[in-house]
C-alpha positions as CSV (number, residue, x, y, z in Angstrom):
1,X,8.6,-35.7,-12.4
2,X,7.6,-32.4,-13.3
3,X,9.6,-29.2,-11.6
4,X,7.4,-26.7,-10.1
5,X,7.8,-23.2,-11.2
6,X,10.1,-21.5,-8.3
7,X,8.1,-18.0,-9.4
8,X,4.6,-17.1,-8.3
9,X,2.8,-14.8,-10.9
10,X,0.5,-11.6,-9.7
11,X,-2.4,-10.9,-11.5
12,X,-2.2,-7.4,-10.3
13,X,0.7,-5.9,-9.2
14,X,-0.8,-3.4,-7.2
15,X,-3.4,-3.1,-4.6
16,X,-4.3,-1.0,-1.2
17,X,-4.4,-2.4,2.2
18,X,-7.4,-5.1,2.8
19,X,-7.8,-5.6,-1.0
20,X,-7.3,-8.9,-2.6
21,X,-4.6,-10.1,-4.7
22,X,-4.7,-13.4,-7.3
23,X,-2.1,-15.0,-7.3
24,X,-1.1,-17.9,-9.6
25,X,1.4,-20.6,-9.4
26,X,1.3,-24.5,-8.7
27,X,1.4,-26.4,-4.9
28,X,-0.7,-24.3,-3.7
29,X,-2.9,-26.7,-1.9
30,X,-0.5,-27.1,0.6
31,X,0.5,-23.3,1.4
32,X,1.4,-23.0,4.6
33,X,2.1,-18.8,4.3
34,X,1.4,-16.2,2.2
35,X,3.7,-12.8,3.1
36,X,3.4,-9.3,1.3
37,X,7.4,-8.4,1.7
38,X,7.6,-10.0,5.1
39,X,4.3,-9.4,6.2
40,X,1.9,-12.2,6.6
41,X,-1.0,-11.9,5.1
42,X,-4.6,-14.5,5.1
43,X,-5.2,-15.9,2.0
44,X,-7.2,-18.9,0.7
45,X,-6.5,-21.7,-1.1
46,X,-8.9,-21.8,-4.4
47,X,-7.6,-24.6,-6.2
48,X,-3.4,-26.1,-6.4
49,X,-2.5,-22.9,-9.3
50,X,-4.7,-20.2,-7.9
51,X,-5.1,-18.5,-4.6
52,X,-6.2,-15.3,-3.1
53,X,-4.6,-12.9,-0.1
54,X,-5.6,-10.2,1.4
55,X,-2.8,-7.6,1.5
56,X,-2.1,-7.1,5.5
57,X,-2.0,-4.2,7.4
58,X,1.3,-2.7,7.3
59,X,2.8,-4.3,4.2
60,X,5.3,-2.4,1.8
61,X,6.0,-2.5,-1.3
62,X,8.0,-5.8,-2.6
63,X,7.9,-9.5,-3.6
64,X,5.3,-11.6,-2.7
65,X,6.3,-15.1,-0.9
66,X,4.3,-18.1,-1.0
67,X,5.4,-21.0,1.4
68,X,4.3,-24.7,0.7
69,X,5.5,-28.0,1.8
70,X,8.2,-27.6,-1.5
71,X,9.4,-24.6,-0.3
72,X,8.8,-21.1,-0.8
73,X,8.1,-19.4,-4.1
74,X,8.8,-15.9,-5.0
75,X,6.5,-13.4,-7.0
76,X,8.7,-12.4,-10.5
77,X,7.3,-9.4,-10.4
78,X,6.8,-6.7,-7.0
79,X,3.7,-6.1,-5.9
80,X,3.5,-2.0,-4.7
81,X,1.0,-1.3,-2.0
82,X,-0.8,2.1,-2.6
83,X,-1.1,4.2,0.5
84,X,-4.8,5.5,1.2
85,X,-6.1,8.2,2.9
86,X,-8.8,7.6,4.9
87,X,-9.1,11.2,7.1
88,X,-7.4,14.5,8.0
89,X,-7.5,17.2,10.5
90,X,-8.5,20.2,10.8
91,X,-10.1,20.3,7.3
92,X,-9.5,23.5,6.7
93,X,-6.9,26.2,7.6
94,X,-4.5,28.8,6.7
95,X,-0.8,28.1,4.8
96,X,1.5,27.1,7.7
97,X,-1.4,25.1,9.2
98,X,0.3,21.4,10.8
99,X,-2.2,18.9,9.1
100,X,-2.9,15.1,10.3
101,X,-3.4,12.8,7.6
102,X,-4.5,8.9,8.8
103,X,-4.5,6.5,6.4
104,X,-2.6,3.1,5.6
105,X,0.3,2.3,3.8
106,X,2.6,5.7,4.5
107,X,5.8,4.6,5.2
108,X,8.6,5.6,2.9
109,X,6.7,8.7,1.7
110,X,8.0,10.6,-1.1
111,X,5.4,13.5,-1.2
112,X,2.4,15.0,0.3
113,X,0.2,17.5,-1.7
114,X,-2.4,20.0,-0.9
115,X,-4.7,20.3,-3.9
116,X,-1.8,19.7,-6.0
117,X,0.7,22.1,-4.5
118,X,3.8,19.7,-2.4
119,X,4.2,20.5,1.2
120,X,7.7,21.4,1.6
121,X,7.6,20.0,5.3
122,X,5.7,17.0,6.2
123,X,6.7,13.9,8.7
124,X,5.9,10.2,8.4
125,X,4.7,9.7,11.9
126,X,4.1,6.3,11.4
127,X,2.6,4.0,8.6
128,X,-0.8,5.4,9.4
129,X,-0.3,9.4,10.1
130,X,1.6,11.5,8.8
131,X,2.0,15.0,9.7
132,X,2.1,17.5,7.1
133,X,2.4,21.7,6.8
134,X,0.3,23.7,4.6
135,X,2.7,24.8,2.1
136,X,2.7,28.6,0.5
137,X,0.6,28.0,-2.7
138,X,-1.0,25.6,-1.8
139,X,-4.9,25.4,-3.3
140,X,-8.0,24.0,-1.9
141,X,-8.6,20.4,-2.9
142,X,-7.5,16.4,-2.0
143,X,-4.2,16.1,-0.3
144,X,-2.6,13.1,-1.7
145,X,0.6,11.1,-0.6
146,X,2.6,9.5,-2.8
147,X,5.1,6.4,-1.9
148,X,7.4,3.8,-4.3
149,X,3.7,2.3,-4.1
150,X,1.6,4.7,-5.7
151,X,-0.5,7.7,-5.1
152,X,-3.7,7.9,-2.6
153,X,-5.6,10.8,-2.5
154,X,-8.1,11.5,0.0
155,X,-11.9,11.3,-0.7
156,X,-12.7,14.7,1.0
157,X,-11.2,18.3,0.5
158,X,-9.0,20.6,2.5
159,X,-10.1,24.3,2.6
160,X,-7.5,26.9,2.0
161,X,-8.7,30.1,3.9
């Protein structure tokens, strides 16, 4: 008989929180889990090559696991989840002003921007908030956090004054 493929194949490799990922490979109709680097995920079956997940709050970047009655198969390629950033307070403030960013999607931050400008002091509270500084510089404009994901920016400004 035919071996299946151990890899699973990612139509995109990248994605934020609550969006959903295609993912091809063969068995499927008998998935059993779907995990974003250890996170579970819901996902639905569409036919035995080709299914859908929805990537779960809290995943982090990685390889993508699919578990059938064969076993479990293994993305070839990582899929990075891009942090977003859904709200900040205060909106605006002075350099030197503690800012808290909510989002999704945080952990392992490697920067957080104010209009462009990196704060020079910011902590990853957890993977929803993190807590950032105004830095010296710093322009009115999106703040943005970047992770081994990608870069989310926020929808709404902060106002340097």
């Amino acid at each position: 008989g035919l071996i299946a493929s151990p890899f699973v194949k990612l139509v995109l490799s990248s994605g934020k929180v609550g969006t959903t990922a295609q993912i091809l490979g063969a068995g499927f109709n008998s998935t059993t889990k779907v995990k974003f680097n250890g996170t579970s995920a819901t996902f639905t079956v569409v036919s035995d090559t080709y299914l859908t997940a929805k990537v779960p709050a809290g995943a982090t970047t990685g390889a993508v696991t699919v578990t059938t009655s064969a076993g479990t198969l293994t993305s070839s390629t990582t899929f990075r989840v891009i942090p977003k950033v859904v709200s900040f307070s205060p909106t605006s403030g002075p350099v030197g002003t503690p800012v808290v960013i909510k989002g999704n999607s945080f952990t392992g931050a490697t920067a957080v921007t104010f209009g462009g400008v990196k704060a020079t002091t910011y902590t990853v509270d957890s993977d929803t908030q993190i807590t950032a500084t105004v830095p010296t510089g710093a322009k009115t404009g999106k703040i943005g956090v970047t992770t081994p994901g990608g870069t989310g920016t926020s929808s709404g400004v902060f106002t340097v004054t």
